[in-house]
Residue, then its C-alpha position, 0 to 999 in steps of 0.5 A: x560343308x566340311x567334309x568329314x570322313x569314311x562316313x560321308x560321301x560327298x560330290x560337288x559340281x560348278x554349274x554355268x547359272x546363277x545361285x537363284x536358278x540352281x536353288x530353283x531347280x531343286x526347290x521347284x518339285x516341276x523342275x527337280x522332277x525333270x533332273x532328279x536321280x541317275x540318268x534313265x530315271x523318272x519321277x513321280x513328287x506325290x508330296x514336297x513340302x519344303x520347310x523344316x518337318x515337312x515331307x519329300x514323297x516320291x516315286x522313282x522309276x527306273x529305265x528298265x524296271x522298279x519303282x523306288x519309294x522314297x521318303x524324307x523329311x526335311x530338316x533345314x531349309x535355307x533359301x540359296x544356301x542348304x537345304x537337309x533331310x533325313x530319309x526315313x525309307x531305305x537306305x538310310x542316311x542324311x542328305x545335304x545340299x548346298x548352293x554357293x555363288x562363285x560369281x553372278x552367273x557360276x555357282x555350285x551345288x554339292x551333295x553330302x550324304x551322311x550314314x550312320x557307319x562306315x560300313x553302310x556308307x561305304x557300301x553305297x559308296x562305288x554305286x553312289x558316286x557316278x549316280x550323282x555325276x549323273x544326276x549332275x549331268x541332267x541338272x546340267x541339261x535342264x538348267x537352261x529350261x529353268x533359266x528361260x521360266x526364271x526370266x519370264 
């Protein structure tokens, strides 16, 4: 991923498991409900079609209050490396995440947010960026569940 510029943000994290199971945790709608989102969150997957056009409909529900709908559709899937959507619900950007190997038990998941201008990204920008450290934290935390049905 090459970072761009003042309409981007960007966030990355290496993570103690191999390619396959951090590609697994998203690409599974069972696993990526359970870590999907800022701490507190829960998730309702009503649609995940993984593969190019097909849908990503969800329901995220927040820790105190609201219900967020969100919508997708994807644009690139490519097992292990990326996988990229459009979001066609507010707020609008581009999303991609990449999955690269560091060595056979390590690798690295990224998030590239893409908006149309500098002023919509950097409005997300101070509330977008510890979500995902968030996000990350409990990806991290539900790894070695995903790890354990990985080698069954």
């Amino acid at each position: 991923m090459s970072l761009n510029s003042a309409c981007e943000i960007y966030s990355s994290r290496e993570l103690n498991a191999p390619l396959e199971v951090v590609y697994q945790a998203f690409s599974n709608p069972i696993h990526l409900q359970k870590w999907w989102g800022p701490e507190g969150f829960t998730n309702n997957i009503h649609k995940f079609d993984l593969r190019p056009g097909g849908k990503w409909l969800l329901t995220m529900h927040g820790p105190e209050k609201g219900n967020y709908e969100n919508s997708a559709v994807f644009n690139t899937v490519v097992p292990n490396e990326l996988i990229s959507w459009t979001r066609i619900s507010q707020p609008l950007f581009d999303m991609e995440v990449a999955f690269e190997q560091i060595k056979p038990s390590k690798s690295r998941i990224s998030f590239r947010m893409i908006f149309n201008s500098m002023e919509e990204c950097n409005k997300m920008k101070n509330f977008v960026m510890p979500k995902n450290e968030e996000n990350f934290d409990r990806l991290e935390r539900e790894l070695p569940n995903i790890l354990e049905c990985w080698k069954t």
